[in-house]
N, C-alpha and C positions, 0 to 999 in steps of 0.2 A: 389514489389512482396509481395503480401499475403500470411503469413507462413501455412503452413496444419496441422501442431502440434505441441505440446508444447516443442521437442525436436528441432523444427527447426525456433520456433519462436524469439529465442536471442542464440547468438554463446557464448561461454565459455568466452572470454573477456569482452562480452558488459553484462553477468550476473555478472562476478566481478567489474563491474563500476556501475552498479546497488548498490550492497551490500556497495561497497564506497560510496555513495549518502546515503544510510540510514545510514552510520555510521556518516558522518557527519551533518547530520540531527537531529540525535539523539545528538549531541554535544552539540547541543542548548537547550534539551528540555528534561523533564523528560517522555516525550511521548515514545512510541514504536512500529515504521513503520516494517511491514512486508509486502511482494509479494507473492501472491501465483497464478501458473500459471494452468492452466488444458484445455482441449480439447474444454469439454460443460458444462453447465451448468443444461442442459436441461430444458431448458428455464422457469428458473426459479431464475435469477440472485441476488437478496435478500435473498433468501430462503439457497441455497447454498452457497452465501457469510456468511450468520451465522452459518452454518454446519462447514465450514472450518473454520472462528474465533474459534466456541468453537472447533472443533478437534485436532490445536494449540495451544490451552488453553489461548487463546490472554488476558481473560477475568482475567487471575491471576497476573494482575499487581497491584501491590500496589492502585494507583491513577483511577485504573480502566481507561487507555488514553492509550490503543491498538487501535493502526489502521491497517488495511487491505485494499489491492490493492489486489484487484481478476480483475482476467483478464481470460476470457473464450473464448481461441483463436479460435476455429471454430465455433463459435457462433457471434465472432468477439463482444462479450459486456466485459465490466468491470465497477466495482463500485466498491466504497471507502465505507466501515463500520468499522465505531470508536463507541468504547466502553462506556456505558451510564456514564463514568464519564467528555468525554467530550460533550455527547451530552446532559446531562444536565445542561451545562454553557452556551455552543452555539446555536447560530440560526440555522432553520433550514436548512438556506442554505449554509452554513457552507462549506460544500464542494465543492461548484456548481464552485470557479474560480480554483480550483485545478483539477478538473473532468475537465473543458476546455481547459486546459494546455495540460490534455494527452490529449484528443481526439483528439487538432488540432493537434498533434504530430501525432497520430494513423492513421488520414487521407491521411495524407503523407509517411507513410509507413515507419515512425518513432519509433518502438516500444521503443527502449533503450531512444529513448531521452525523449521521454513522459513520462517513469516511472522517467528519473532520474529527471527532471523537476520537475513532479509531487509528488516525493518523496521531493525533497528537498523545492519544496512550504508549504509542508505541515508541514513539519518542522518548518518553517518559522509561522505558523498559529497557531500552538502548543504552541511554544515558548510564545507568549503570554499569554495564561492559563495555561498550564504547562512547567516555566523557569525548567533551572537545576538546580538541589541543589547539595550543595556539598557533602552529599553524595551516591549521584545517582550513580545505577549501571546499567548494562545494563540486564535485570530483561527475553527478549526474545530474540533469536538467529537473527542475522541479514540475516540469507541465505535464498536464495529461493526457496520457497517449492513449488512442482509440485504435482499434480493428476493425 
């Protein structure tokens, strides 16, 4: 079943399993995964994915390695935008097996599983450019912000 809004597109448990997935994500990495969910985009899903980073303020981490998972439920798109301090180490397709993770999730009518997946992949991708240091803090809120 395909959700109709952002209220009914993840239930109060599978968002706390979510925010558990980027905390342990972030375990690994001096990186910082945020979700932010909203209705539409209006069709304009980069544009709006940087609206919401800077409205966030994703961009005020130390290391400049804020990522973003927008997801524009009746629009049914979403995209990954990280901050030019990793996309000036990485390729540019950098995100393309972590985008596939969720979608094949998303096509199954997966939403939880594709972000915790897709959360915790990227963790996993970070880590490599940005380890943890010892002493990293947790610099943005792990929760999930709606539109």
């Amino acid at each position: 079943m395909i959700p109709e809004d952002v209220e009914s597109f993840l239930s109060t448990t599978e968002e706390q399993e979510i925010v558990e997935a980027i905390r342990i994500a972030e375990d690994h990495t001096s990186g910082e995964i945020r979700v932010h969910i909203e209705n539409t985009c209006n069709d304009n899903l980069e544009g709006r994915a940087l609206q919401v980073f800077s409205v966030l303020k994703m961009h005020n981490t130390k290391d400049r390695n804020g990522v973003l998972i927008y997801v524009a439920v009746n629009d049914h798109k979403f995209g990954i935008y990280g901050d030019k301090g990793i996309n000036n180490l990485v390729a540019k397709d950098f995100w393309d097996n972590t985008k596939s993770i969720i979608q094949n999730h998303f096509k199954n009518g997966h939403f939880k599983q594709g972000l915790v997946d897709g959360i915790l992949h990227a963790g996993q991708q970070l880590k490599k450019h940005f380890p943890v240091q010892d002493n990293d803090t947790n610099q943005l809120t792990n929760t999930i912000s709606k539109g």
